[in-house]
Each structure stands twice: as C-alpha cells, then as structure tokens.
N, C-alpha and C positions, 0 to 999 in steps of 0.2 A: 450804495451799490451803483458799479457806470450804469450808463446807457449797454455798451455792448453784455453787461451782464444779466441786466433786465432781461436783454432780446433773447441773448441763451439759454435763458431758465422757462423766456415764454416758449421758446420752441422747444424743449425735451418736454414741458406739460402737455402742448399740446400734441407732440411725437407720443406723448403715452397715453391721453385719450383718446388717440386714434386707434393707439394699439388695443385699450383698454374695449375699445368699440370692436371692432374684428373680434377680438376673442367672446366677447359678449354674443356676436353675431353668430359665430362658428358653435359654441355652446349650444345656443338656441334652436340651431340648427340638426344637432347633433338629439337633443330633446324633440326635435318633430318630427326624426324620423325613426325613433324609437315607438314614439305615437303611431306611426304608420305602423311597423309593424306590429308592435300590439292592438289594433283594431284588424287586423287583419291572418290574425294569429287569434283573433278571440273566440269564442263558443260561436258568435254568429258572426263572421267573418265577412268585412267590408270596406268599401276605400270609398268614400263621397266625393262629393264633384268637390268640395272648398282643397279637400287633401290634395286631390286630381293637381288643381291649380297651383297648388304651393308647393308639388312635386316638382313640376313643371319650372318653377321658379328655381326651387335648388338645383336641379338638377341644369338648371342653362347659366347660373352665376356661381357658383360655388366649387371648388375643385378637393375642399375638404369631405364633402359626402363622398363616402364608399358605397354604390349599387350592388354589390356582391351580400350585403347583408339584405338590402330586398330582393335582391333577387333569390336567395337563397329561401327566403318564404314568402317565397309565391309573386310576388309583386307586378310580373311581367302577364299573367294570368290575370288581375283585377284591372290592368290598363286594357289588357284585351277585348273585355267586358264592356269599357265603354268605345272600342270602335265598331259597336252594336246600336249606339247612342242616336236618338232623333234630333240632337242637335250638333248640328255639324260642327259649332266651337268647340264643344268638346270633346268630338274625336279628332279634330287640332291637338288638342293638350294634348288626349293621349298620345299621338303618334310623335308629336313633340319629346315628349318625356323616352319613348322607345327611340324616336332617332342620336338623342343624347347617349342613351344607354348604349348603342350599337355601334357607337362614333368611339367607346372608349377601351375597346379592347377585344380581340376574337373571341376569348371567352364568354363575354355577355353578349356581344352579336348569335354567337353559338346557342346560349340559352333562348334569346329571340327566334331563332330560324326552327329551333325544333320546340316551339312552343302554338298554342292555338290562334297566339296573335299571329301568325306567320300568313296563314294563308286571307285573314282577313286584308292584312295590307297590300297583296297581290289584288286584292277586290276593290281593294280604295284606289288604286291607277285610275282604273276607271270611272274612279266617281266626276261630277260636273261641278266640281267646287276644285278651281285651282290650288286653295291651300292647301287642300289635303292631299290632293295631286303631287303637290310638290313637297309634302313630308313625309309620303306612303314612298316615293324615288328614292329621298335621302336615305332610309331604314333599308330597302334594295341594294341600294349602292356600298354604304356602309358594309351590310352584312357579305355581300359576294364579293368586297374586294379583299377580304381576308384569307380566304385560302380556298386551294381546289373542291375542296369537301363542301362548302360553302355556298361555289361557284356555280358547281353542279349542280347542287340542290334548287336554286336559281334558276338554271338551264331546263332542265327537266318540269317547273313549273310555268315555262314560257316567258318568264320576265325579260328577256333581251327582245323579243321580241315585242314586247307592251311597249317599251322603252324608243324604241324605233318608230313605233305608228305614233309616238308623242313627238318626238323629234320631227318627224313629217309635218306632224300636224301643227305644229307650234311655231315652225322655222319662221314663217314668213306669213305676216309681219309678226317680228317678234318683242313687242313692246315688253316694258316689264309690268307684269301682276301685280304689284306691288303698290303702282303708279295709277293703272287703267281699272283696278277693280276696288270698289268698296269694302272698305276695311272691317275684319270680323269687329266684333264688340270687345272693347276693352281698351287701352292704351294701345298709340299706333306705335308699330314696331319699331326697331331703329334699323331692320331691314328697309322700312314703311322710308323713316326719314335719310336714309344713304340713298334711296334710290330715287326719291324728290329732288334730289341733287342732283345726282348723276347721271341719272335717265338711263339706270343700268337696263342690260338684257334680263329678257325672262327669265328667274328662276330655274322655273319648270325645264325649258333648254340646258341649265348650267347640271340641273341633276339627270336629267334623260344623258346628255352628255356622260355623265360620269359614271353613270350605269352602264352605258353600253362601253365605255373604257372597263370596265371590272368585267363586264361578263368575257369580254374579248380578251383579254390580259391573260398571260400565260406564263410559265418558267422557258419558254422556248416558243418563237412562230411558228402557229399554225399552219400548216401546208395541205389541209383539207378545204373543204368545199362549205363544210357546216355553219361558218359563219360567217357565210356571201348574200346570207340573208340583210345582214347591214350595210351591206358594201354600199349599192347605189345611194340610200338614207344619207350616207356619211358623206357622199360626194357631194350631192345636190347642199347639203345644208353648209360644207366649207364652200361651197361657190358662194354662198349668200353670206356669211360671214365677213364684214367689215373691220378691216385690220386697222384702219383708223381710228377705232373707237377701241378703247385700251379694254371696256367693259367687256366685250367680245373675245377677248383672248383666254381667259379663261376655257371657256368652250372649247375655241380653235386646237389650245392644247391636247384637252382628251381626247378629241376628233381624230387628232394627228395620229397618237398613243393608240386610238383602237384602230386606225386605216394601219398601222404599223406589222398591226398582229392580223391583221386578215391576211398577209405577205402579197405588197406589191411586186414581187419578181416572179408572181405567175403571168404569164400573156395577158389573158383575160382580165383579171385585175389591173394593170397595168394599161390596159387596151383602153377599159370603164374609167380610169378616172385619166387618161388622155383625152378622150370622148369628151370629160366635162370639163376641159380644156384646166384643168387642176393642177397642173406643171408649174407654171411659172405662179399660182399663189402659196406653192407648197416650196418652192423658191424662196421666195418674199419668206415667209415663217421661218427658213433657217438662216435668213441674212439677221431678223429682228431679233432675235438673243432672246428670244424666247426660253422658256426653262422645257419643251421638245421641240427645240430647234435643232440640236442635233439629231434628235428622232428623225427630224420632217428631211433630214441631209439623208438618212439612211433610208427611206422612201423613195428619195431620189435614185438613188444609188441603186437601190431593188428595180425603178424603173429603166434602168441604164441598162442592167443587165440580159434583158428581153430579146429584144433584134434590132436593128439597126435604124428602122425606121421610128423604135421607139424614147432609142440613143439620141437622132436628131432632132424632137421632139424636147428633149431633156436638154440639149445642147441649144436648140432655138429659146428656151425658157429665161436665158440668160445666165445660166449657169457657171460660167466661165469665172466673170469678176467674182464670184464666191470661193471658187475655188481657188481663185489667185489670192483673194485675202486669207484664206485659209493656210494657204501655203506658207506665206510670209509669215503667218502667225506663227509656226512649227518649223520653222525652219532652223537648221538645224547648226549651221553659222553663226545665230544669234543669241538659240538658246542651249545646245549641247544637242546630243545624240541618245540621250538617255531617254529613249521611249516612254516611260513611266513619269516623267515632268507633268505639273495639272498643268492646263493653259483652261484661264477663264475667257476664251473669246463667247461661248454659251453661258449662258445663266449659271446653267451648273458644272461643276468641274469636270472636265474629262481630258483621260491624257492624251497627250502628243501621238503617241502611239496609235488609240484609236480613228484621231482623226485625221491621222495622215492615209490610216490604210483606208477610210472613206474615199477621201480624196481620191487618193491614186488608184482606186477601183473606178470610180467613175471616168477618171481621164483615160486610162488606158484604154476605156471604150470608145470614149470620143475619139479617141486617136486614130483608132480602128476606121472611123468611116467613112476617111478621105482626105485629099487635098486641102479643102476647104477650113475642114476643122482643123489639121495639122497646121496648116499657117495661122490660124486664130491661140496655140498651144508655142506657138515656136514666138510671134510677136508680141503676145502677152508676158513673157519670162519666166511660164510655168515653167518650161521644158528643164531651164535651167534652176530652178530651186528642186526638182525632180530629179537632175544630175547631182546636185548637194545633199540629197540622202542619199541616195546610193554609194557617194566616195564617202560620205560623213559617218553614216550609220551602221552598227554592226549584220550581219550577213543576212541572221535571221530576227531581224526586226522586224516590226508588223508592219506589211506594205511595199516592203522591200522588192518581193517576187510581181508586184502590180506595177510599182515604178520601172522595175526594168522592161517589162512588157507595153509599157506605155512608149519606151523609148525605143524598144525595137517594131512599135508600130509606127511608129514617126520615122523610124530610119527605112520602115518596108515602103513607103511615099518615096518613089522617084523623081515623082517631079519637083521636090521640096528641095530648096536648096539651105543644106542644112549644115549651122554653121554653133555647136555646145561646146 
C-alpha cells in the first residue's frame, strides 16, 4: 500500500471515529434526557441539582436536544423551583438553562412568560450578584423581543423600566464582570476567558441594552410619550460609549435601535438628545458601517426634520461628507435607476431607493436654512448628483419629490450664484 494510501484510510478511520463519537454523544444525550423526564413524570416528581447541571450543559452545547418534549412535562416549572435556591450557582444554572430555552423559539419563551418562573426572574434583576443579573436580562430580553403579546406582558410588569435603572447604574465605569468579579464555582467560563482577553464591556450593559431595544421595538414608531421614560438613560449612556473600542458597539447598536423607536422627529426628543450634544456621535455611527448605521442615518434625519435651528445642529455635526459619500454611492450614473438595487455601503443591505430618500430628506432641509449651507450643498457636488436622480430616475421613485425640493431650496437662495 503507498504512502498517499496509508494517509487516506487513516483519515476516513479517523473521519469515522469522530463520527462514530458524535453519534455516541447525541445518543447519550438523547438517553439523559429521557431520564429527566422520567424523574420528573414519576410518582414523586423531581429534578436534582447534578440533572439541574447537566441540563444546563445540553442545553448550551448541543443543538440535537428538542426542549419541547421538557417542556411539554413540566420542565420549565422544576427550574423555577430552584430560582428559590440558597445558592446562588444554582439559580445561575437554572436561569442559564431558561435563557437557552427562551433564546430558541417564541413558543418556548411563550411557555416561560406564562409560567411561575416568570415573575421570579423579574425578582432576580434585582438581585446583588451580577451573574444572575445578567442571565435574569437575557430570559427578559429574549422573551419580549418576540412579539407584541410578549412585549406587553413585559411592559406591564415594569421590566423596561428595571432595565433602565441597570443601564444608569452600570454605564460608568463599565468594566466587565466577567474580568472584575470572582468567579462562581466551577470551570471558568469561556465568557470568563474572551473577556480576559479583550477587556470586553459589561455584560450586564450588553443585556440591559437589549432589553430596552425589545421593550421599545415596535412594527411602526412610536409617536407617544410612554416611553420617554428611557429617553435621557439612552442619551447619557451613548455619550459614554466608546466607539473605539469595537467591544462597545454592540451596545451602541441597540442603543441606537431603541433611541429609534422613541421617534426623534418629536421637538423634545430631538431638543434632549441635542442637549447631550449626541449629533455628531450618532454621525460617527452611521459613517462606521455599523449593522444600525443606517438606523442611526434615520435619527438624523428625524432630527433634521424639527426646526431650523435643529437642522443646523445636524448640519454643524458634520453631516454633509456623509451625505456626499452617500450620494456617490447611489448614484445613479454608475449604478442605474433602479431603486430596488442593494448597495452594501451599511453592514447590512439596503436599497438605493431607501437611502437616497434619506439622504435627500435631510438635504433639502439643509438647504432650507440659508446661504451658508447652500454654498456648502452647491461646493461639495451634492447639488449635482441630486440633479442626476432627478434627470436619471423615474418620476416616482423614492426621494425624488425631496430632491426636487432640495433644488428649489437652493434656487430660492438669491444670493447663491448658481451654476447645475
């Protein structure tokens, strides 16, 4: 036999011990949790802390276990049980095991929310042990960002607002837990070892964060009052938010996502986070191709739309070279007229279409304000990729009624000596 034959026969043996191992593993697995529910289905019905732990293991490595047969008897009820527990590791597992469960589908979130563990974990926010803080968030988060039904449920229990006094209270300094507090008992996590590395942000923030995106998150913005409760919260903590730090962005995101949906194009709103001078960093976020970068554009955009002195606020922020690279990016000379084209200049795809009508909604405000900005719109060679949709693109394309309005604010500037 060659050498290259050797090597081939050693690698399909060893390609099928590995396989022979996985199936081994997924078996075994499938056998323990049959055990679960037969102790827990028995005459004296029980789940131990060793099951508790091994739950916890399957249910964070394995994507073969199906929850739907525990959950289906009772399961979610004997974890409840122990976040009654005197030891704090092990209302970790449990909440561990419910944040897995709630992470994989509205249906078993739905079984958790209307279950007894429900309101326990609204109790454990407040516990003084960051790790349960930060797995009692996750099972919150999880569970309200699946649907209205949900959401509300959520709402009505006060969790946005728990979510908010943790965000205050966490912002600064916001080390991560992970790093600065001693490690429960057991192997340290590989949360434990990514964040020795990285010196990521606090947990705790990245899930307060993501709660208060779910609770604010809606099929349309909000144009009430009701949840201006977070407004300043979300301000003060993107001011502190270090965009250098890639760790950081995660947060920034949600942040963005729920300032989104409180609708900056009310005054007030609009007014609060001028106030905290949050312009030009909510700038900054849609220049970085962040995946709500185009969010944090449409922010902008909602603050354009105010009054005039909120416009040059947006327009001081630096605004302008975005828009120009925006422009060129969608222009229409290079790439067609076809609204519906994706352009990846954001993280995530969005078409031509939408981000022109961004664009040219905010310009034509700018243009509105004066002489000042009109010669910054006309020297820059906005004005003119803004004449290039209009001859290029059909009538009622998205944007089309802003660019021309943009152009007849430029031409109501008399002292502008204008030359498209």
């Amino acid at each position: 036999m060659s050498t290259n034959q050797v090597e081939s026969t050693s690698k399909e043996i060893l390609g099928q011990s590995k396989t022979d191992h996985q199936s081994s593993q997924q078996t075994q697995m499938q056998l323990d949790v049959f055990k679960i529910v037969e102790d827990i289905t028995s005459y004296e019905p029980h789940l131990s802390v060793e099951q508790l732990m091994h739950l916890r293991h399957m249910l964070s490595v394995s994507k073969s276990i199906n929850p739907e047969i525990l959950i289906n008897h009772n399961i979610i009820h004997f974890l409840s049980q122990f976040l009654d527990h005197k030891d704090q590791n092990i209302i970790i597992d449990a909440l561990w095991c419910l944040s897995n469960i709630t992470a994989l589908q509205k249906e078993y979130a739905k079984a958790v929310a209307y279950s007894d563990a429900f309101p326990k974990i609204i109790i454990l926010v407040d516990s003084s042990n960051n790790y349960i803080i930060d797995h009692a968030l996750l099972c919150l988060a999880n569970i309200s960002g699946y649907s209205k039904e949900l959401r509300k449920l959520c709402i009505e229990q006060g969790v946005g607002q728990k979510a908010v006094l943790i965000l205050e209270t966490h912002m600064s300094p916001h080390e991560c837990i992970y790093v600065n507090m001693p490690k429960p008992s057991g192997d340290i996590s590989s949360n434990q070892k990514i964040a020795q590395k990285k010196n990521q942000i606090c947990p705790i923030l990245c899930q307060a964060a993501f709660l208060i995106r779910n609770i604010l998150i809606n099929n349309t913005k909000n144009n009430t009052s009701e949840n201006d409760y977070a407004l300043l919260p979300i301000c003060k903590a993107l001011t502190q938010i270090d965009l250098k730090n890639e760790n950081e962005h995660e947060i920034a995101n949600y942040l963005i996502e729920a300032l989104n949906y409180i609708e900056a194009c009310r005054p007030n709103v609009a007014q609060l986070i001028c106030d905290n001078n949050l312009v030009s960093k909510i700038v900054q976020i849609a220049e970085m191709k962040l995946s709500t970068s185009f969010v944090a554009f449409g922010v902008i955009s909602d603050i354009a739309t105010c009054d005039n002195s909120l416009t040059k606020q947006v327009f001081q922020a630096g605004v302008i070279s975005l828009i120009k690279q925006l422009l060129d990016e969608t222009n229409p000379v290079d790439i067609g007229s076809d609204p519906e084209i994706q352009s990846t200049f954001f993280k995530r795809r969005i078409s031509v279409g939408d981000i022109r009508r961004e664009v040219l909604f905010i310009t034509s405000n700018i243009c509105a304000l004066g002489n000042e900005e009109v010669n910054v719109i006309l020297n820059s060679g906005i004005a003119q990729r803004i004449c290039d949709i209009i001859f290029l693109c059909q009538i009622l394309s998205k944007g089309i009624s802003d660019a021309v309005w943009a152009i007849n604010n430029i031409c109501s500037d008399q002292s502008c000596n204008i030359e498209i």
